[in-house]
N, C-alpha and C positions, 0 to 999 in steps of 0.2 A: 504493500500500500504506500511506502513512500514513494517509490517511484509517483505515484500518481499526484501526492500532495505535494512532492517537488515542482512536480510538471506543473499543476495548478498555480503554484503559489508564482512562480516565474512567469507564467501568464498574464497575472496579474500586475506581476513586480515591475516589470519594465514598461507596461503604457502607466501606471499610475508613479511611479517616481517620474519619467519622465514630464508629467502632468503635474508633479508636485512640483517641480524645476522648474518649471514653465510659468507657476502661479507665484514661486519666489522672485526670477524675473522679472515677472511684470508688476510686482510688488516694488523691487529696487526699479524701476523702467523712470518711475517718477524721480524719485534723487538722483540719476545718475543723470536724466538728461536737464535739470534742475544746477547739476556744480558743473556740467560742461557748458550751458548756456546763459546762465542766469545768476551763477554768482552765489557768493555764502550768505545774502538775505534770502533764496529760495530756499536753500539747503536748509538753512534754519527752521522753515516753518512749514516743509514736510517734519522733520523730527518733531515740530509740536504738533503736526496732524495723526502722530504714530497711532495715540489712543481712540481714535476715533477708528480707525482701520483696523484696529483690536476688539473695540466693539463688533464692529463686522463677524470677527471670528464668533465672538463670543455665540450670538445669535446663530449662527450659521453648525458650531457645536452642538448646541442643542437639539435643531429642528432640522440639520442636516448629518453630522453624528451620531448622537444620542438615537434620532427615530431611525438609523441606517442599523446600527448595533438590534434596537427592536423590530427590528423587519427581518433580519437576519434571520432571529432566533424565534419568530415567527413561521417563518420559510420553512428551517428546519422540523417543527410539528408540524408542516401540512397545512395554516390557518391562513387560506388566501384573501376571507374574507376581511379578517382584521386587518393582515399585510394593507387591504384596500383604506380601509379606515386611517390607518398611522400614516397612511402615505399623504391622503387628503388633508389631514387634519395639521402635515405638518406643513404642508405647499402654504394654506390659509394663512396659518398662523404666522410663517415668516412672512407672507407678503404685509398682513396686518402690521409687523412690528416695524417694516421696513418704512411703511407710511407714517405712520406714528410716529418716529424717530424724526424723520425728516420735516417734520412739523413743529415738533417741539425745537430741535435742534435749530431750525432758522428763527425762530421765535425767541430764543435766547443764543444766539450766537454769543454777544458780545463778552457774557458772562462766562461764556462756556470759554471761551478764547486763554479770560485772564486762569481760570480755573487751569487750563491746559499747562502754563506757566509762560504764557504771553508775556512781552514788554512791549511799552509803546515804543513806535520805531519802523523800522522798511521790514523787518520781518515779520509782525505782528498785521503790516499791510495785506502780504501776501498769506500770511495763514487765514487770514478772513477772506479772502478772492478762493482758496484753494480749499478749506471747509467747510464753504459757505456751497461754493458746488457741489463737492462731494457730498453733502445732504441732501442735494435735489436728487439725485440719482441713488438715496440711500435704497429704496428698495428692487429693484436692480441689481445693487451691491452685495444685497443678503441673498436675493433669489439665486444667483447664477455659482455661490458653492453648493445649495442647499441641491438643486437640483444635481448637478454634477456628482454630489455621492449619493444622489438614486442611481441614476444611468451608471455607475458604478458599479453597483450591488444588485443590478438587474443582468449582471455580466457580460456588460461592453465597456473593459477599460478603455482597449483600441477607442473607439468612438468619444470616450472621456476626454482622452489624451489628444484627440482632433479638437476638438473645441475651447481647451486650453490654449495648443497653440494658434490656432484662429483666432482667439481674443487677445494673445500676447502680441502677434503679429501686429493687428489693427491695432494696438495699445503703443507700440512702438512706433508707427509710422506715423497715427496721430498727434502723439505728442510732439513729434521733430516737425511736423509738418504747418502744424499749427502755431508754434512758437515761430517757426522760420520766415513761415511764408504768410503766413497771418499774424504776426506780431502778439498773439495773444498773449505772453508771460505764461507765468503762472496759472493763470485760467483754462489756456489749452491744454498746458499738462492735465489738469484734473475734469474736462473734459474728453480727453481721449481713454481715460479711466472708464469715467462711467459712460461713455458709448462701447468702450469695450467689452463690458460687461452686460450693457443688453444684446449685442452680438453675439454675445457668447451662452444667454439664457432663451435667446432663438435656435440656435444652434442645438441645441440639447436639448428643448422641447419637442426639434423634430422629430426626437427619438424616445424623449420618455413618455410623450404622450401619446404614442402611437397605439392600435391595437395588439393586444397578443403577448404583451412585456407580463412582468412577471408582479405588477401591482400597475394599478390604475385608478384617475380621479370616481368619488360616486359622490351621488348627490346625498346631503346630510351628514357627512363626514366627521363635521369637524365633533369632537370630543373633549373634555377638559379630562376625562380620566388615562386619556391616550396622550396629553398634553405632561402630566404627571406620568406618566411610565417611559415615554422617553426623556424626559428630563435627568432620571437615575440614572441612565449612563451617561447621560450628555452633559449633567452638572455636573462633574469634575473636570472633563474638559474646559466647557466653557468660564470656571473657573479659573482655571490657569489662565486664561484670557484676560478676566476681570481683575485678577491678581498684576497681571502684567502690564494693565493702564493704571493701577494706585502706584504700580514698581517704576512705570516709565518718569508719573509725573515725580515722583520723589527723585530718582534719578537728576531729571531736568533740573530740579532746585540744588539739589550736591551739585552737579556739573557747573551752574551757572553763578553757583557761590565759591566754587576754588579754581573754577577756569574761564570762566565766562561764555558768549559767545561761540571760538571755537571749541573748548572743551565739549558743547551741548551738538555743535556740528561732527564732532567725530563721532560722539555719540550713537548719532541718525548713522554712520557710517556701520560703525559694529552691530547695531540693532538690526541692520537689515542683514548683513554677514551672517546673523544669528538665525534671521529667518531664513535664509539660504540654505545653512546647516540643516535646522529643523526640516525645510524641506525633503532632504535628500530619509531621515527618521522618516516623514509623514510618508515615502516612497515605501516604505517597509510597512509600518503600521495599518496604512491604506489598504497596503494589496492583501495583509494576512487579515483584515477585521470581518471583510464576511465569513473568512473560514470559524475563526471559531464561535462566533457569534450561532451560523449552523450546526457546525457539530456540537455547544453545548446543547442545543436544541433538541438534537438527533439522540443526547447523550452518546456521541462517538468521542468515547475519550480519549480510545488508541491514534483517533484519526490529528486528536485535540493538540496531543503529546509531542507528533512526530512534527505538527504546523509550528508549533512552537521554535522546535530542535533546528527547522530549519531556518526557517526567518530570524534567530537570535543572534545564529553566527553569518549571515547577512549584515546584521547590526554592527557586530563588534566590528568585521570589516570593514566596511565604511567609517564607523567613527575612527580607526585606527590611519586610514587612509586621510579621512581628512583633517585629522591634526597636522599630521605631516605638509600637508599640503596650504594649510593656512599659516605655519613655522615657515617655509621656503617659499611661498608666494606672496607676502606682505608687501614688498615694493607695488609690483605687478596691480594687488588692487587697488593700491592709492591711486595707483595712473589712471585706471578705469574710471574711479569717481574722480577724477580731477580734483584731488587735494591740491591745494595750496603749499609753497613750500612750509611756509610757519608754520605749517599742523601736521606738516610729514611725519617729523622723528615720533610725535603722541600718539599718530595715528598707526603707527607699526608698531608701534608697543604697546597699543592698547589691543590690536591684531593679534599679536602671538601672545601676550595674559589669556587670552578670550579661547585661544587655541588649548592651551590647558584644562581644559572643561568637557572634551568633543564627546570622548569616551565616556566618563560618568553623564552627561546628557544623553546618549545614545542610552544605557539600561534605565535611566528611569523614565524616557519616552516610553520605550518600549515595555515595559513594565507596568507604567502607567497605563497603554490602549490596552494590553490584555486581559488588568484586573476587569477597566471599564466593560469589556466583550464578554466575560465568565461570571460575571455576578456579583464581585466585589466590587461593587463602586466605593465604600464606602472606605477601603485602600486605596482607592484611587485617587480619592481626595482628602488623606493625609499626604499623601505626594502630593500632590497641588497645592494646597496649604504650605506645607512646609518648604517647599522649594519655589513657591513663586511670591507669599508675601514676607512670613515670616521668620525663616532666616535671612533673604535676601536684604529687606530692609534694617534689619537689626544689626549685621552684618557690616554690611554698606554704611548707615548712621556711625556706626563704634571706627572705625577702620577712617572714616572721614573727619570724626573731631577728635580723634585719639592718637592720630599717627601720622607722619610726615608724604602720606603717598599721593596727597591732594588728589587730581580728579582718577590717578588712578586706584583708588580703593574702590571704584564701583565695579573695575573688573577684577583687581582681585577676590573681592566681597561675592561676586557672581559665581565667581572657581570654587570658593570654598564654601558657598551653601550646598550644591551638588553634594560634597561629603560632607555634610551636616543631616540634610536629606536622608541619603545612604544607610548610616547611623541609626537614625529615627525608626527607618524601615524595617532594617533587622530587628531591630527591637522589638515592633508591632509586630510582626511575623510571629516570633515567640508566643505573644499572648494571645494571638486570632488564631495562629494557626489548629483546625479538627485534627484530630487522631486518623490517619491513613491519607491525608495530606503530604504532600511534596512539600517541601522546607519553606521555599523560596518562589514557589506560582502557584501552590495552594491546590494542583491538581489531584484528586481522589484516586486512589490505586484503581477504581472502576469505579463506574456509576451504579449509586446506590438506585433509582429508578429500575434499571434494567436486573430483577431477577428471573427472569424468563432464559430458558435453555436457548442458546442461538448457535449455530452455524455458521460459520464466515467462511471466506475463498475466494481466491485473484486468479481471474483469468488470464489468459492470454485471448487474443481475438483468433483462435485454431478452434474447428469444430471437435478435432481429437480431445481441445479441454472437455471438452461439456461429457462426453460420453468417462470420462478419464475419473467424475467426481461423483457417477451416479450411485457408484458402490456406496464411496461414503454419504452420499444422501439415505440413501437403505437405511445403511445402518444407525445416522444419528436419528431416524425417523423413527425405529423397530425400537432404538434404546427408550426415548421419550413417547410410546403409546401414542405414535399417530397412523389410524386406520390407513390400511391398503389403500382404499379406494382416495385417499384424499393424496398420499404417496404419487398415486399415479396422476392426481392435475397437480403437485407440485412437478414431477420432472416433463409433463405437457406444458404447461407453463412457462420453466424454466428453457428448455428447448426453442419453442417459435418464441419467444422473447431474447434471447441469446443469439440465433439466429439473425433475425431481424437487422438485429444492431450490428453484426459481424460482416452480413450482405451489405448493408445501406449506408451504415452510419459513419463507420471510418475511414479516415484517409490514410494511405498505405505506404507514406513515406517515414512512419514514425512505429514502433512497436504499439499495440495496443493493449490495453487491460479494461474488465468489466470484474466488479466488486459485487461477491453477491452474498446476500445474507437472510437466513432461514431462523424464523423465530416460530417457538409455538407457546400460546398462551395458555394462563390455566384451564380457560375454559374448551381446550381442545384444539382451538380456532391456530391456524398457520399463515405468519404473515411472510411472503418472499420478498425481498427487494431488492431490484437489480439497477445500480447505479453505473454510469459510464460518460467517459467524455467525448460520446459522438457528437455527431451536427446534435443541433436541437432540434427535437420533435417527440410531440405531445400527443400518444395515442389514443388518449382518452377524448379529443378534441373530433377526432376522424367520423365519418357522416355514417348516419346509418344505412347500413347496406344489409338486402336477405340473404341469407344461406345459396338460394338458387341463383341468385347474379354471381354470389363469389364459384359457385361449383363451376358452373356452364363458362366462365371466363368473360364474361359481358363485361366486368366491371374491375376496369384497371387501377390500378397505384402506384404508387413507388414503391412502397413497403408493401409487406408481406400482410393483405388484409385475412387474409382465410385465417393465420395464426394468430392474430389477433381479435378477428370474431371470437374463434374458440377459446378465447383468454378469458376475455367478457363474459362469455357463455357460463364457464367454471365459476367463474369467482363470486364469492358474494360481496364485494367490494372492489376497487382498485380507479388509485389516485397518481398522477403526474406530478413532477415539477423542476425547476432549473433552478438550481443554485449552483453557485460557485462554480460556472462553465461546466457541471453535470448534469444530465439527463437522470430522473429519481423517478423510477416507477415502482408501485407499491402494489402486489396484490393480498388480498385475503382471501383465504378457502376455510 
């Protein structure tokens, strides 16, 4: 089975990092062409627009993580009706907050400005032209991540990862274009933002709203109790968010009180470096959050384990790789953002402090999205707490009026909350952790759920498998008292459904495997289900057709209808569904 959750998980990996890169990008797309064109009064008042762009996340955590995590683990039981529900009620609700926000926000700009830690001045000019936009288009802003991790988790990273860069592109071309050749300052930049971003919530509605996906709008949807169940994953996240606008503005007031000016510009500098980093974490945590989110569902803990083992050491590599590569590339990015000489030497040494961090950031991202995916939220947000207000601040403060490193104690201060965190965590581990618990991800040696006799086995996509397993079908059937006659529509069953997918479904440039698995319940009843990563396609969707069109040959398909009538015929149940690029057919006899 690893083989399969490797191959998933890489699936996944590479259109959503690349889509996290993409969203970092165009996140830095504004300061970078802000210090190449416009000078450090621009620069400055993106870095005061940073918490408004956090709120963004925050929202978008919630009602675009938080309901992705519960859709998931919806997915996994089968519950397509609800999946419709959460799905609805989370589309509503961001757009509601996004208008909302936008209202209030231009309504008190000016308050909100000094709040941010404005000065009167040419940069205080420009953060009111640049956040004053940005709230026209707040809803927009929140729509187009929220959407984006449906079409995700509806398993079209590929398709995700288009429309990221479709919005990066136009986000780049706007800005230079509209500063250049339209003179706008400041204000083009944060117009080519948020026209970006409705391009890019076009884009993705082509596909999430289509028919056939694996949740869809209904009328009546919205729920305040569906409002409340994805918030438990999605608050710790967006926590960390909300943590990281009280963290920026304190930041902003240390930096502007032992450096002024440019200290609060290198700032904007490292801030986004940081989200750069993050992105490449959000590249990992993105691609593994529908797996386990389904397999807690499913209760597949073997499947849980092995998602885990591989996407960890994904992490450590990269955070290993990008420390190195922020220690030896430090010149390199000041040129990028067009520092200024007088902020070079602060700005490469606040670069490589920041680099010391990459690796302890890397386990407690990753640490952090998989409690949020398995039911611990509630670790997940002692990590958010502790690593985003409360040591960083306490930290930062003591390190700032107690020691001679002026504005750099805020990155030292950032280095050593990580192992302060860390600390915290082991600790809590100890006294949370259940009896039959894993030390350190709290995983159950099995799932107490599943005490039902089950049967597992990995095929190969050869017909010789299927005939190769019938014995041991026999026998785990003969040991658990399950009647002959039900014996015989398990391996009817088993056969034109194995078939099926071996004929039609795959492509034969890759080895194939179909996972299958035999439960029989107390009351007699046997459930089979055979999972695989062919094309998609939903038997249970297929037209009704009589016994004499399929005999006589009237009535064509692509699949194999005859084996599938008599599937239908047998069972007294049997349910479809796609998650995580597999095909999940379920029958009961």
């Amino acid at each position: 089975m690893e083989k399969i959750i490797k191959r998933t998980f890489f699936q996944f990996f590479g259109p959503t990092l690349v889509a996290s890169l993409a969203l970092a990008v165009v996140s830095m797309t504004d300061l970078i062409v802000a210090g190449q064109l416009l000078g450090s009064g621009a620069f400055t008042a993106i870095s005061l627009a940073l918490p408004v762009t956090i709120y963004v996340q925050i929202i978008a955590a919630i009602f675009g993580g938080g309901a992705g995590i519960v859709v998931s683990n919806l997915l996994g039981r089968g519950e397509r009706e609800r999946c419709n529900r959460v799905f609805t009620t989370a589309l509503l609700s961001a757009g509601a907050v996004g208008v909302a926000t936008a209202a209030l926000g231009l309504l008190f700009l000016n308050p909100l400005l000094l709040l941010l830690g404005g000065q009167p001045g040419e940069s205080m000019d420009y953060a009111r032209q640049y956040i004053g936009i940005l709230l026209l288009g707040m809803p927009f802003l929140i729509l187009a991540p929220v959407q984006l991790t449906f079409l995700r988790n509806d398993s079209h990273p590929r398709y995700t990862m288009f429309c990221v860069l479709a919005g990066g592109v136009w986000n780049l071309l706007a800005n230079i274009s509209l500063v250049l050749l339209f003179d706008l300052g400041i204000a083009g930049i944060a117009i080519g933002t948020i026209t970006s971003q409705m391009f890019s919530c076009v884009l993705s509605g082509l596909k999430l709203y289509r028919r056939g996906g694996s949740f869809h709008l209904v009328r009546k949807g919205w729920s305040f109790s569906d409002v409340r169940e994805m918030a438990r994953p999605g608050l710790p996240a967006a926590m960390i968010f909300f943590f990281q606008v009280v963290l920026t503005v304190v930041i902003n007031h240390t930096l502007t009180m032992t450096g002024g000016d440019n200290a609060v510009a290198v700032y904007a500098i490292v801030k986004y470096l940081i989200t750069f980093l993050y992105a490449f974490y959000d590249g990992v945590t993105g691609s593994v959050q529908p797996m386990p989110g389904v397999y807690q569902g499913e209760g597949e803990i073997d499947n849980l384990r092995c998602t885990v083992s591989v996407s960890f050491r994904i992490m450590l590599l990269l955070s290993v790789a990008i420390t190195v590569a922020l220690e030896l590339g430090a010149p390199l990015i000041c040129r990028i953002f067009g520092v200024e000489a007088d902020m070079l030497d602060i700005t490469m040494t606040a670069i490589r402090i920041q680099a010391l961090f990459c690796v302890t950031a890397g386990i407690l991202a990753f640490l952090g999205a998989f409690y949020r995916c398995t039911g611990h939220a509630a670790i997940a947000m002692v990590i958010a707490v502790c690593n985003n207000l409360i040591f960083p601040v306490s930290i930062i403060l003591l390190l700032a009026n107690f020691t001679p490193l002026g504005s750099n104690s805020v990155y030292w201060g950032l280095v050593l909350t990580d192992y302060a965190t860390l600390l915290v965590l082991f600790c809590a581990l100890r006294v949370l952790r259940k009896p039959g618990e894993s030390p350190l991800l709290l995983i159950p040696a099995q799932d107490a759920r599943n005490k039902d006799p089950v049967y597992r086995v990995l095929i190969q996509d050869k017909y010789e498998d299927i005939s190769r397993i019938s014995a041991e079908i026999d026998t785990f059937c003969e040991k658990h008292g399950v009647p002959m006659k039900k014996c015989y529509y398990i391996h009817l069953c088993l056969e034109e459904l194995v078939v099926n997918v071996i004929q039609l479904g795959f492509r034969k440039e890759r080895d194939n495997y179909i996972d299958i698995r035999l439960s029989v319940l107390p009351d007699q009843q046997v459930v089979l289900r055979i999972r695989d990563d062919a094309v998609e396609f939903d038997p249970t969707r297929t037209q009704a057709v009589s016994l004499g069109d399929l005999l006589d040959g009237s009535h064509e398909e692509a699949h194999n209808e005859l084996g599938l009538f008599l599937v239908k015929k047998v069972a007294s149940s049997y349910s479809d569904k796609r998650t995580v690029g597999f095909n999940n057919f379920m029958v009961v006899l």
